[in-house]
Every structure is written in C-alpha cells, then in structure tokens.
N, C-alpha and C positions, 0 to 999 in steps of 0.2 A: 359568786355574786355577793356583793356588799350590802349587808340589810339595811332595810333603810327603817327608820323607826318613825317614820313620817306616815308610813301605812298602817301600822300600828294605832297612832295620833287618829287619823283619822276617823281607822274600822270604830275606835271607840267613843268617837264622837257618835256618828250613825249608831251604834247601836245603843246609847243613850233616849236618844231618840225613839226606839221601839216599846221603853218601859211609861212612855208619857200616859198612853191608854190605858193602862192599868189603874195608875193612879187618878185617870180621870173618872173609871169605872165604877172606882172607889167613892167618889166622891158622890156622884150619881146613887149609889147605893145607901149613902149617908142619908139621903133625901136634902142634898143641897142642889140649889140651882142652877143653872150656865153659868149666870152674872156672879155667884157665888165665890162660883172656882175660879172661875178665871179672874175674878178681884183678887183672892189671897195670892194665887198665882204672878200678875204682873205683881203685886205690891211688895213679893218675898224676892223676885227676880231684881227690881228695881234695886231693894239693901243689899241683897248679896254681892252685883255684879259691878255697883257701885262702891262697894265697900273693897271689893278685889282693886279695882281699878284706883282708888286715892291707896290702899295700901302697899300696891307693887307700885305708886308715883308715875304712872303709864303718862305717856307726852299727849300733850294737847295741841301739840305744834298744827299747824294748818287749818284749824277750827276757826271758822268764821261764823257772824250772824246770819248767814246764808246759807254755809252748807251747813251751820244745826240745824237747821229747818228742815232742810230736804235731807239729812241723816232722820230726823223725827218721823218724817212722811214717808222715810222707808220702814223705818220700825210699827209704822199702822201697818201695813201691809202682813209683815208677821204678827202682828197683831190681831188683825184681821182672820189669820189663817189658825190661829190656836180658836179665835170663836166660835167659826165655820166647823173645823173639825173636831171640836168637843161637842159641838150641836149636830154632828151627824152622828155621834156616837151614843147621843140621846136614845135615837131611833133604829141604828143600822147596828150591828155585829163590828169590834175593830176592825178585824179582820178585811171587812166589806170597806170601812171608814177609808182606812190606810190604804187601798187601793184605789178608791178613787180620787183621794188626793195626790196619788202617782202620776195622773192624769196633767200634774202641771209639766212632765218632760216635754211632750208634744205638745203644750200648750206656750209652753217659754218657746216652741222651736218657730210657732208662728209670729210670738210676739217681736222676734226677730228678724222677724220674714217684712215686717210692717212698721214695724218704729226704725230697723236699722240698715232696711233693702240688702239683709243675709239671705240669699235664695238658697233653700233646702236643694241638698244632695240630692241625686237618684240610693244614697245610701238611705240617706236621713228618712225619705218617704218611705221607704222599705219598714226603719225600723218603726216609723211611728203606725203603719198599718201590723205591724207585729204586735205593738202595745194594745192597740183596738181589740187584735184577737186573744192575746193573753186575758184581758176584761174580759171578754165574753165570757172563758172560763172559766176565770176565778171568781168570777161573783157569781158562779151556780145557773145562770138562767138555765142551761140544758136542764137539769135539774126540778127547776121549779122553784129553789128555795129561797128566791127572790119576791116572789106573790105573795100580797099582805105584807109587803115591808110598807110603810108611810113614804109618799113622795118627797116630802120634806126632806128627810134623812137623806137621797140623794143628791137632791139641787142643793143642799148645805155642803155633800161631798167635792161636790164641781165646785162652787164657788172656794170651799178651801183649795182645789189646785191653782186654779185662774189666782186667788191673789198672794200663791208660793210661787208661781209663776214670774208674775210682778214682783214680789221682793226679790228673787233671783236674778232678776232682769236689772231693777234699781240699783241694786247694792251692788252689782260690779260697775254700776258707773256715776256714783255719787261717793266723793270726798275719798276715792280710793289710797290717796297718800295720808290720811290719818291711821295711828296707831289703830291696830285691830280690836284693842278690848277697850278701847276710848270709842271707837264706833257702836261699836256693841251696847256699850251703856247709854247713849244719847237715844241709839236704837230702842232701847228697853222705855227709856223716858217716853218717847214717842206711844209706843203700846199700851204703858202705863195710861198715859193723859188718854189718852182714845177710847179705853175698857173704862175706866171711872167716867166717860159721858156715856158711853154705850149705856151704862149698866148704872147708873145712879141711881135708881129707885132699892138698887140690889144693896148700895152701899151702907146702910143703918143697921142691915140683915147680919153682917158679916163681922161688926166691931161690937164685941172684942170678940176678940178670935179664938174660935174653941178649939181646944185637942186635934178633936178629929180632925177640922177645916185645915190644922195648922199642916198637920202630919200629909193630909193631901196638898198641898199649899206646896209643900215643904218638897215632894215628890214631883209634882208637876213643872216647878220652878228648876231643879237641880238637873233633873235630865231631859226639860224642855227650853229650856234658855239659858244656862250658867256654864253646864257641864260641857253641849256640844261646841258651844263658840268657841270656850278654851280651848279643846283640843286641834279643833280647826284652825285656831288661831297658830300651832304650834305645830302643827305635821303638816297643812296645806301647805305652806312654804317650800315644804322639801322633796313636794312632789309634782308631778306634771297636773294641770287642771283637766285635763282626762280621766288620768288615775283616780283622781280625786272623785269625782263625779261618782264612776265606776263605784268606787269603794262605800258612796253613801248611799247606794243604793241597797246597802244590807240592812238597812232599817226595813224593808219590807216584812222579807221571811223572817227576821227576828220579831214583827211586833205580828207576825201572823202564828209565829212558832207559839208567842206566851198568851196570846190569846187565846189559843186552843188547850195548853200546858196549866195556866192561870185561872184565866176567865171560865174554861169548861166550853168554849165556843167549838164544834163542828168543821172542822177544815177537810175535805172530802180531797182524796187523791186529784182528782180533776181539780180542784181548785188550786192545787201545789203545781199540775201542770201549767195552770196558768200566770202563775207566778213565776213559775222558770224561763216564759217565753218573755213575761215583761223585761225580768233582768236578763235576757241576752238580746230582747232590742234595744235594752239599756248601753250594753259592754258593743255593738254592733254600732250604736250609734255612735260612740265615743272614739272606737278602734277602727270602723270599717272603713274609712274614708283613706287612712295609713294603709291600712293591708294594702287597698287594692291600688296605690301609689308602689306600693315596695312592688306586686306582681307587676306592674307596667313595666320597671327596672328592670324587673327580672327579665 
C-alpha cells in the first residue's frame, strides 16, 4: 500500500491542537485574564499567518467585498470557539473542557439536519447516541467528580461546540474556491476584530506585552490557529473528507493524554473508556454508512 503523507499532514495538525490547553493553563496561572490571552493570542495569529500568507504570495483570486465579509463572519465563529473554550477551562479540568467541546460532532450533524434538509442515517443516530454515552463516562459523573464543578464552566463547554459546530458548518460552504491559507488569514482578521470588541476594556491590560503574555501568546497562537491550518491545508487535499475527519479526532486523547502527563489532572480508567467510545462513534460515523453499503453488495 502507498503512503500517503497526507495522514501524516493531518494527524499533525490535530494534535497541534491538543497542546492549546496547556498553554492556555499557563496563562491562567500567570494570573492573566480570558480577554488577556486571547488578545495576545488573535493579535500573534493575525502577524504570523498574515506574514506566511504575503510571503509565500498565496492568490487572492476570487476574493470579493462579499465573501470577505462572510469569510470574517466565519472566523468569529472560531473566534468565538477559542473564547468559549478558554472560559471553560477557567473553571472545568481540560480534559472535561475538550470533551465537551467534542459535543460539536452531533451538533454539526443536526445543524445539517436543519439548514441543509441532510436527514441523519439509522447509522449517524447510532453514533451520535454513542457520543452521549461516551459523555457520560468520560466526564466521571458515575464517579461523582463532577459535583462542585461551577455551572459556568459547562454551559461555556456546549457553547464552544455549538459555535465549532457553526464554523465547520460555514467554512465548507463560504468562498470554497479561494486559496486555503488566504482563507485562513481574512478568517483570523474576523476573530481578531471580534476579540478586540469582546474584550476592550482587557485591551490597555495587555500592551506592551510581557514575556510571559508573550511566551503564552506565542503558544496558544502557533498550535491553535497557524500550525493546524497549514497542515490541513497541505494533507486534507490528499485525502478522503472522511479520513480526514476521522484523523482529527486525535486531538481528544492527545489533549486528555497531556493533561494528565502536564497539567497533573486525574484521568480515571473510566474516563479513557469513554473517550474510546466517542472516537469510535467518531470513525462509525464517518465509515458506517460504507461498511454497510459494501455488506449489501456483498
């Protein structure tokens, strides 16, 4: 079988994505505040992926005054979804954080259901009551180790899925035929402008920018919006959107692996089962529909 280095691309975009909590933890730890980080955060993303993008001369070809706007209003959405889930991580364990912002799979499958009349499989329901149960698990309730957590910290977890959800939703169908990392930067502009209103009062706090701010900044930015785009941008092409899918769902067990490894956070056997069952309603959702086309053949 011929490798393909697009899975490669991928697995390491996804698991870029699992070192964002740490860095956000950090920050937290600092004694900086939400508005803090995630200012240094869009503002270091902003140079970086802006400065990638005029140095590799990426095409601006099919860019209008209309769909910058609605590429911007897709980058709130990720925008949105780094606020959501730095503020649950305020309050909740990553570990807890990152799992319920998993919750946008089953979330994107209804928004489907509703904006684009895709009626869910007898697979799909399947997998998305596997995710429910995988939750159960992984977040300890049997346990108990959920009581005394701040409600907060969860309704901040759901609304990070609901609007990853929404960006996964948008972005496959807003200005699809523009260059990827020319998307990605107007995208980043969008977040940018939305976090500087969110958070202006936070904005006087933050310049000039200290060491520390910079170093979490620096961290949050590179393997939360620079690193994974690229690679996505460069292995998603050479593989099925299936696979793809499939393959980012490694950011789970990797940002619950260094959460426990890292952070010193508590990951309980049971909670690792329920993390197994989410990624194989994951790889069920994506594959089951094939399987059971090939056994009909059969």
């Amino acid at each position: 079988m011929k490798f393909n280095k697009g899975i490669v691309f991928v697995l390491l975009g996804a698991a870029c994505f699992g070192f964002t909590p740490i860095f956000a933890k950090l920050g937290f730890s600092y004694g900086y505040s939400l508005g803090q980080i995630t200012i240094a955060q869009m503002l270091i993303s902003f140079i970086l992926i802006w400065s990638i993008t005029l140095f590799r001369r990426s095409s601006f070809k099919g860019l209008t005054k209309k769909n910058i706007l609605q590429i911007m209003m897709t980058g709130c959405f990720i925008g949105l979804t780094t606020v959501f889930y730095y503020a649950s991580m305020q309050y909740l364990p990553a570990s807890l954080a990152i799992i319920l912002m998993f919750q946008f799979i089953w979330i994107g499958i209804i928004l489907e259901w509703i904006f684009s009349k895709v009626t869910p499989a007898p697979v799909t329901i399947l997998s998305i009551l596997l995710i429910l149960v995988g939750v159960f698990f992984a977040s300890n309730i049997i346990n108990g180790d959920i009581q005394g957590l701040p409600i907060k910290g969860f309704v901040f977890g759901i609304l990070s899925a609901f609007t990853y959800a929404g960006f996964i939703f948008f972005s496959g169908k807003v200005a699809v035929n523009v260059d990827a990392l020319t998307r990605s930067s107007v995208m980043v502009t969008g977040s940018t402008i939305m976090v500087f209103i969110l958070f202006m009062r936070d904005i006087p706090t933050v310049f000039p920018l200290e060491g520390n701010l910079i170093t979490v900044g620096i961290g949050v930015s590179l393997f939360g919006a620079v690193l994974p785009p690229l690679f996505y941008a460069v292995g998603a092409p050479l593989i099925s959107g299936g696979i793809a899918n499939i393959l980012t769902s490694i950011e789970l067990p990797i940002t619950i692996l260094l959460a426990s490894a890292i952070l010193s956070e508590l990951v309980t056997p049971l909670q690792w089962v329920g993390t197994v069952i989410i990624l194989v309603a994951i790889i069920l959702n994506e594959l089951g529909s094939n399987l059971f086309r090939i056994k009909k053949h059969i």
